[in-house]
C-alpha positions in Angstrom: 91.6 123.6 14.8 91.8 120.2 16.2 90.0 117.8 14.8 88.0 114.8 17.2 87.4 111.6 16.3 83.8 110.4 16.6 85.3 107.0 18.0 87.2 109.0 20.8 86.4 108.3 24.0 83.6 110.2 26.4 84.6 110.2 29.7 81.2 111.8 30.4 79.1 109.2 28.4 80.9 105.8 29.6 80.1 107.1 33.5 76.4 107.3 32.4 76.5 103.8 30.7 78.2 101.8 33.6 75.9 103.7 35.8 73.0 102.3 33.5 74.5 98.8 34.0 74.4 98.8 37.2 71.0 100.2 37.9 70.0 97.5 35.1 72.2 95.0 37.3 70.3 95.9 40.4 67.0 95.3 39.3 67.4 92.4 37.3 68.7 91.4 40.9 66.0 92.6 42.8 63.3 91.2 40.4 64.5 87.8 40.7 64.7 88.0 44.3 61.0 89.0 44.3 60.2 86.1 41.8 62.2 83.4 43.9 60.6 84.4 47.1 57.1 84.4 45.5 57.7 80.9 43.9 58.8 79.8 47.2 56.4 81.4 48.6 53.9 79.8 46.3 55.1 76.3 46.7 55.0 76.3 50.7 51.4 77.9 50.2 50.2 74.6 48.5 52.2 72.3 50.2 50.9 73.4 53.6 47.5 73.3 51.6 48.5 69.6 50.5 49.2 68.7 54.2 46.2 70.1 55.7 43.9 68.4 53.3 45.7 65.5 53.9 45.3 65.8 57.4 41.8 65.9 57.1 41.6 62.8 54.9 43.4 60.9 58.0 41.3 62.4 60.4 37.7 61.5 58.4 39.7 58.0 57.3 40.5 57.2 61.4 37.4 58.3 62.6 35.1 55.9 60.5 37.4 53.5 61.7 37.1 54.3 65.2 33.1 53.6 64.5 33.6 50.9 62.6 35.5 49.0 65.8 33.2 50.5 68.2 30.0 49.5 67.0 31.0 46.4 64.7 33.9 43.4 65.5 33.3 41.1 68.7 35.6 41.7 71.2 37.8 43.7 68.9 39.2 46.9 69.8 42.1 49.7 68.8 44.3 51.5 71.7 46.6 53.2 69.4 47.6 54.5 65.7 51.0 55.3 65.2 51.8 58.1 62.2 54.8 58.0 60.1 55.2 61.5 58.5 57.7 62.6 55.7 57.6 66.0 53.6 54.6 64.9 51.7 53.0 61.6 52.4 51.8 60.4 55.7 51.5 56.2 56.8 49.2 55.5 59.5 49.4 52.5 61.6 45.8 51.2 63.7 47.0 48.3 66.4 44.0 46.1 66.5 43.9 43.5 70.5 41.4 41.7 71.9 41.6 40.8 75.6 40.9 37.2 76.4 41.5 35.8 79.9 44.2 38.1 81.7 45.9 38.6 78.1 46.0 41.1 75.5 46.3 39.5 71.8 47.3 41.2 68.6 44.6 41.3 66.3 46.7 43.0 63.3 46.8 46.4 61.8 45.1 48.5 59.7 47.6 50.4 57.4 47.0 53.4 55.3 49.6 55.9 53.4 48.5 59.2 52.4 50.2 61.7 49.8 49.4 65.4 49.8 48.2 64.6 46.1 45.2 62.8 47.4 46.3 59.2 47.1 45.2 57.5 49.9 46.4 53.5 49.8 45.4 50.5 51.9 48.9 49.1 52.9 47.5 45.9 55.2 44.6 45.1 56.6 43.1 42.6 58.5 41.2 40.4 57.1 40.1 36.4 56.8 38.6 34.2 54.5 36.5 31.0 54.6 36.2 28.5 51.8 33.5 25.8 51.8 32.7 26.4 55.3 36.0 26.1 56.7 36.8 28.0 60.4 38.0 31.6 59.8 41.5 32.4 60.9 43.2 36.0 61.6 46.9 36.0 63.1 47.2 32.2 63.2 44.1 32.4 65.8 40.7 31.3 64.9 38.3 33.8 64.3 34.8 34.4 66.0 31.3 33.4 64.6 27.8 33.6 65.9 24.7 31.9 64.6 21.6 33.6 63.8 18.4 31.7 66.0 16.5 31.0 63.4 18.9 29.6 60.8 20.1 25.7 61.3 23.2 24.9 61.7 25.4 21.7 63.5 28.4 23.7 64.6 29.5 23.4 68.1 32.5 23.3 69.8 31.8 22.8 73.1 32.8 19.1 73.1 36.5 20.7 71.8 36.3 23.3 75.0 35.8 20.3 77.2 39.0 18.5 75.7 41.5 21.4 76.4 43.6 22.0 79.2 42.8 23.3 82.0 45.5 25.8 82.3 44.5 27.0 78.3 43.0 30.5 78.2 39.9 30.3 75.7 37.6 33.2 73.8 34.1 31.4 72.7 31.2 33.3 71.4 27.8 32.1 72.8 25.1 32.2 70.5 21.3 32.1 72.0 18.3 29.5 71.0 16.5 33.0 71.3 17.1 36.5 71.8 17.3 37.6 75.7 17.2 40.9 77.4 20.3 42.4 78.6 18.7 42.2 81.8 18.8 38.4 81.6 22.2 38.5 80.2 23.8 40.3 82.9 22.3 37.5 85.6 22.7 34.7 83.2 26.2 35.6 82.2 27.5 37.8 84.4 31.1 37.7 83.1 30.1 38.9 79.6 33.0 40.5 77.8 30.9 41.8 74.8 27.6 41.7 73.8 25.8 40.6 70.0 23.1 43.1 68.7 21.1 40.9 65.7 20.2 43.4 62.8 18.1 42.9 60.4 20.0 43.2 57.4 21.3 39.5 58.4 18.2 38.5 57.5 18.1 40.0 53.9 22.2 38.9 53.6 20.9 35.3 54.6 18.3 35.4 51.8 20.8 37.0 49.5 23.5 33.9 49.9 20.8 31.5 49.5 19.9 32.9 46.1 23.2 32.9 44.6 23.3 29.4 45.8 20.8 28.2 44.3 22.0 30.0 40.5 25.6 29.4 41.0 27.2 26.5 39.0 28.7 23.7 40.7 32.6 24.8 40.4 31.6 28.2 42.4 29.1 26.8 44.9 32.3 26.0 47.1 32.9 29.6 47.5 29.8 30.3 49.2 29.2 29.2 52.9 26.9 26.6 53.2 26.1 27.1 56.4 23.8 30.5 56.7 23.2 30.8 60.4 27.0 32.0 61.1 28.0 35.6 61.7 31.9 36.3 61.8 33.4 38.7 64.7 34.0 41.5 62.1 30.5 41.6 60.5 28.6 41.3 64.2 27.1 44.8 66.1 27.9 44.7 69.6 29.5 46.4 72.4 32.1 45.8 74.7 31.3 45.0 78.5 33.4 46.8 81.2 34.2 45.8 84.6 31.1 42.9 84.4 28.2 45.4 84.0 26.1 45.2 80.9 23.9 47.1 81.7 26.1 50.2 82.7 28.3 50.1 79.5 25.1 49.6 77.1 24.0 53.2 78.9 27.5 54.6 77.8 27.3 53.1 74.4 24.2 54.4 73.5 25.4 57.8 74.8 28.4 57.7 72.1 25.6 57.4 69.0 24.7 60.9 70.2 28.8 61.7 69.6 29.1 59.8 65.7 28.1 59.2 62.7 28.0 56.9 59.7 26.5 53.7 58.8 27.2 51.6 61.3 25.3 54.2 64.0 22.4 54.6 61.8 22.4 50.5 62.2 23.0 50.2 66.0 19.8 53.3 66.5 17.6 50.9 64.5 18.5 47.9 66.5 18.0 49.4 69.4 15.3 51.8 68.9 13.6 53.6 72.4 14.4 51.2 74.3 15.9 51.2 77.5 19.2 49.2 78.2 17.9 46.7 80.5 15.1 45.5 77.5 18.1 45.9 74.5 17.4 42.1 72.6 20.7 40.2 73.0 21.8 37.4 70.4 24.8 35.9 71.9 28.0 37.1 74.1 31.6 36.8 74.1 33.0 35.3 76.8 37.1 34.4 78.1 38.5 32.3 80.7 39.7 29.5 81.6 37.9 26.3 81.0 36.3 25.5 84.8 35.7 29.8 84.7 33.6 28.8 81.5 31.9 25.7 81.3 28.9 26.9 83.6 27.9 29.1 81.3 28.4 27.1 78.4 26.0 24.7 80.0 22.8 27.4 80.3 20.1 26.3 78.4 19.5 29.4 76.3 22.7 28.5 75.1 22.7 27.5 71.4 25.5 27.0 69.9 29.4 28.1 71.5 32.4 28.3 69.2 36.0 28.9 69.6 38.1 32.2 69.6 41.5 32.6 70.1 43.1 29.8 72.3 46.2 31.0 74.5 48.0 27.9 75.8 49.4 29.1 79.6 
């Protein structure tokens, strides 16, 4: 009888182990197919959940802007934000103008970049400073400033407005000895580009500065103004004036608090109140032109105090 060696060679059982292999081969294929497309899966699941919620960040962020410019910043106003979008981040861009005269000026940007990690980073914005009562100055153009009524102050620039050219294209902000209905205003200054709204938080601001005056010592008491009747642009409640009717675009403007929300509307609704338009308290106007367009109304005698804006030479 022929012997077999136990190390000979099955045919039958070397079929069944490559066909083992290659069922083995197929599903360790197939299982990493399903584990790739599930991570990928996965990944573009919270990325598009990154985005979205970054999206909404931009759209709360630019939306209390909007407010912020429409209720608060004489003569100030956005007409565009640009977006600069990548995989994951987001950098908006919010083009700030002012309109004096026939001219639109560039009143800087406010910059913000976003990641879908919840960063969200100021990247410019506009801003001025004023030490030891110096004039305030944004793009190389001086800033606006109003005086509260009741606080004293020996600013005015009128004399300056008189000196210029009379070819120059000037913004001046008007404050009042008193506040005046809008009614007045519009007959008064009919040519009103934007109107002041005094809140009362000046008042408890004013009281605040004097304070820290008073307890400062004398190598910080340069920091602080020294003159607490003024009011810059960005800090003043207001609304713009369309077309030469106040009256008209205060009736739209109080239409919009119906439409937002935040601080600044709470603010404006106090100010206001009930009242109709034609009775809303005025504090001061912003007015452009050129210098014989201007110097009648600079002359009224509810006219307190008139300071310089942004001063276009042609």
């Amino acid at each position: 009888m022929e012997e077999k060696s136990i190390f000979e060679r099955n045919d039958d059982f070397s079929s069944l182990v490559k066909t083992a292999k290659r069922k083995s081969l197929k599903k360790t294929i197939l299982i990493s197919i399903i584990v790739t497309v599930m991570v990928i899966a996965l990944l573009w699941a919270v990325l598009a959940a990154g985005i979205y919620f970054m999206n909404k960040r931009i759209e709360t962020q630019l939306d209390g802007l909007y407010t912020e410019l429409y209720f608060t910043g004489a003569n100030i106003e956005s007409n565009a934000t640009s977006f600069d979008n990548f995989l994951v981040a987001t950098k908006t861009s919010s083009k700030l103008y002012k309109r004096v005269g026939p001219h639109l000026i560039d009143w800087g940007t406010f910059d913000y970049f976003y990641t879908i990690l919840g960063a969200q980073t100021p990247l410019q914005t506009r801003g001025a400073m004023s030490i030891n009562d110096s004039s305030l100055y944004t793009n190389n153009q001086r800033a606006l400033t109003f005086h509260v009524p009741s606080e004293p102050t020996n600013k005015n620039d009128f004399d300056y407005i008189v000196g210029l050219p009379d070819f120059y294209n000037i913004e001046v902000a008007i404050s009042f000895k008193e506040l005046l209905p809008l009614s007045t205003v519009q007959t008064q200054f009919p040519t009103t580009q934007w109107a002041w709204l005094l809140d009362d938080e000046i008042y408890a601001e004013i009281e605040e500065i004097k304070k820290a005056a008073e307890e400062a010592p004398p190598e910080l008491s340069t920091l602080l103004p020294k003159d607490t009747s003024e009011v810059s642009d960005s800090r003043a409640y207001g609304f713009s004036v369309w077309n030469h009717t106040p009256i008209e675009s205060a009736e739209f403007y109080k239409e919009q608090l119906a439409y937002r929300e935040g601080p600044q509307v709470d603010i404006v609704r106090h100010i206001i109140g009930e009242q109709a338009p034609e009775d809303w308290l005025v504090a001061g106007v912003v007015l452009t032109g050129k210098q014989e367009e201007l110097l009648p109304y600079l002359q009224q005698n509810s006219v307190r105090t008139v300071r310089v804006g942004v001063v276009i030479p042609y």
